[in-house]
N, C-alpha and C positions, 0 to 999 in steps of 0.2 A: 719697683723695678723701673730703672730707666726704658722705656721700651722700645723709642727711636725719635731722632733727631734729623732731620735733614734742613739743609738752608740751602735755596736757588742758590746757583752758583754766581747769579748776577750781584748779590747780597753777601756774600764771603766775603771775611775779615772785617766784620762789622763790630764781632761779639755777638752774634742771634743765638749760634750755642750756647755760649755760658751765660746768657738772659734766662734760656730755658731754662738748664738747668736750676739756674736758680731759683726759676718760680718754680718748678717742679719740688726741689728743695724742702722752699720754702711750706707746701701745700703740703708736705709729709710730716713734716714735724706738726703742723698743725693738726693734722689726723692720727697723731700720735703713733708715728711709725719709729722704727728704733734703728732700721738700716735701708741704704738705699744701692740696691745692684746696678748695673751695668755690662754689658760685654761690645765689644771694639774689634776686629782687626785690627791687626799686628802694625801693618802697614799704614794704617790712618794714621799716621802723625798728630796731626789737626787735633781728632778726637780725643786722642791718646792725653797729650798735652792737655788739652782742657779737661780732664776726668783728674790727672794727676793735680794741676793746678787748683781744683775746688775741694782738694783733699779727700779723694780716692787712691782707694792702693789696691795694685795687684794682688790677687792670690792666687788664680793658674791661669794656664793656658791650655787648652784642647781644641778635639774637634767639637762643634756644635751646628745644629740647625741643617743636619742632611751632609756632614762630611767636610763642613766650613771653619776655617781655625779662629779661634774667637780670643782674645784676651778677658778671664773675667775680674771685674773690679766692684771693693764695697767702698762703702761711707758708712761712720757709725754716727747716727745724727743724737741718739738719748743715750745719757749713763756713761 
């Protein structure tokens, strides 16, 4: 599970997200994981676009985490 990402705002538009991501990624297949989740806000563009762009895809949208609308997204990294 992705569990969170935040980049100063002084360091936005650098790519420090999809760096993460990608060691993050990377460190899962390594440990032999077969999927990697995600959830975003709807409104996060930013996020949004980077989850979609490393080859995540939506499956729903709800509330999550106390009443807050979440988009959730997988990656299927084995098989």
């Amino acid at each position: 599970m992705l569990d969170s990402t935040v980049v100063h705002e002084s360091v936005r538009g650098q790519g420090l997200q999809r760096s993460f991501h990608e060691l993050r990624e990377k460190r899962a297949k390594e440990k032999g994981c077969h999927y990697l989740y995600s959830t975003v806000h709807p409104e996060n563009l930013a996020s949004v676009n980077n989850l979609e762009a490393a080859g995540f895809t939506l499956q729903f949208t709800r509330l999550m985490y106390g009443g807050k609308l979440r988009h959730c997204y997988v990656k299927r990294l084995i098989g």
